[in-house]
N, C-alpha and C positions, 0 to 999 in steps of 0.2 A: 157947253158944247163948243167946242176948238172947229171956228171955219177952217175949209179947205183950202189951200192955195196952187195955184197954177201948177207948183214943182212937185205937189202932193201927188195929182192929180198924173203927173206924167213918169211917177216911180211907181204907182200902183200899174199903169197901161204897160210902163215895162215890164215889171213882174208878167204878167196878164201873158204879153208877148211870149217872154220866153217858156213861161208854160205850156204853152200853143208848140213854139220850137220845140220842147220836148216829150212830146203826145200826150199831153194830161187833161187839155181839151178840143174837140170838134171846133172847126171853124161854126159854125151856129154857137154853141157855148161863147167861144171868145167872141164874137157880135156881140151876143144878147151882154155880155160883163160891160164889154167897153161901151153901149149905151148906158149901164148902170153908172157906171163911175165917169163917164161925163154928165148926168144928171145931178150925180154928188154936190154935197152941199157944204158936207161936216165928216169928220172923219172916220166918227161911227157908218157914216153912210158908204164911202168908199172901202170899209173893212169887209161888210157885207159879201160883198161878190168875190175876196179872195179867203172866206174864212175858211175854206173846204181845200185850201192847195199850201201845202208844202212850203215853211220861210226860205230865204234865200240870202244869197250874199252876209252880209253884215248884221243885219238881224237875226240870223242864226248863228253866227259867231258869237254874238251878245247872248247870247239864251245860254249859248251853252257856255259860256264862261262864267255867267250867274250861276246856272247848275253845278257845275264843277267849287265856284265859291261856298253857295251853301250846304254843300256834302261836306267840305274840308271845316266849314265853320260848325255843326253838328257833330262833325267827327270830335274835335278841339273841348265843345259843351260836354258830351259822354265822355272822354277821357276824364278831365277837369270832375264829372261829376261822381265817377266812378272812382277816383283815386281818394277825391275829400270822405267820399263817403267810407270808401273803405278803409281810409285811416280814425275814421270817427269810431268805428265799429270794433277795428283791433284795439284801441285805448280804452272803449268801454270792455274788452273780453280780459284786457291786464289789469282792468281795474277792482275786477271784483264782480260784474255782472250783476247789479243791482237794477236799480228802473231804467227801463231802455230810452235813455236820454236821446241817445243819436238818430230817433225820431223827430225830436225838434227839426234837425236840419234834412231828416231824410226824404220827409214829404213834401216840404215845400221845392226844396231841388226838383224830385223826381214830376213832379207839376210845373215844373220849369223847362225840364227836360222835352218832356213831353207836350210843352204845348209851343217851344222852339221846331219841333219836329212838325207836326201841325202847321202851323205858321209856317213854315220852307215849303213843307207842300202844297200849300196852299197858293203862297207866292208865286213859285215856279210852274204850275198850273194855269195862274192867269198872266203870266209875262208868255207862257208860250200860249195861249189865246191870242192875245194881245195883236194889233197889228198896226204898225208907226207908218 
C-alpha cells in the first residue's frame, strides 16, 4: 500500500470541490468525503470517497487515450490475423485440399485473438476504476 502524501490529499479535495461546483454533491456529502479523505492514510483509502463521481482533468484524458490505443491495437491484431489466416486457407484450397493443415496456425491465433480482446477489456475496465 502507497502512503498518502499532502499533494495527494489536496488533488482528491479538489476533485471533491468542483464536484460540489457542479451539483453532483449536497453540501453534507461533500462534509462527510472531505472528513474521509483527511482521515486517509493510503491511496486505496482516499479512492474510496470519489469511486462513485465522474474522472476529471487529465485522468480522463489518460483513459481515454489508452482506450482509443487499445481499439486501434486490436483493430491492428484482427487485421494481421485475419489476412495470415486467410492467406493460409487460400494456399491450402490451391493446393489440393488435403488435411486441413492451416489449423495448425488457425487455433492457436484465434486464442490469441481472442484472449488479446479479453485482456483490453479487461485492462481498460480497471484503468477506468482506477483512481491516481
Amino acid at each position: 500500500m502507497l502512503r498518502l502524501s499532502d499533494v495527494d490529499r489536496e488533488r482528491a479535495l479538489a476533485d471533491l470541490r468542483a464536484h460540489y461546483a457542479e451539483g453532483r454533491l449536497s453540501i453534507r456529502e461533500l462534509e462527510a468525503r472531505v472528513e474521509d479523505i483527511l482521515r486517509s492514510r493510503t491511496r486505496r483509502d482516499v479512492a474510496a470517497p470519489l469511486r462513485d463521481l465522474p474522472l476529471r482533468g487529465l485522468r480522463r484524458l489518460i483513459l481515454v487515450r489508452v482506450r482509443r490505443f487499445q481499439r486501434a491495437m486490436l483493430r491492428m491484431h484482427l487485421f494481421a490475423y485475419a489476412a495470415s489466416n486467410a492467406s493460409l486457407v487460400g494456399i491450402w484450397e490451391l493446393t489440393g485440399q488435403g488435411v486441413f493443415w492451416p489449423a495448425l496456425f488457425l487455433i492457436p491465433s484465434t486464442a490469441l485473438v481472442c484472449g488479446h480482446a479479453a485482456a483490453s477489456r479487461m485492462f481498460t475496465r480497471a484503468l477506468g476504476r482506477l483512481r491516481w
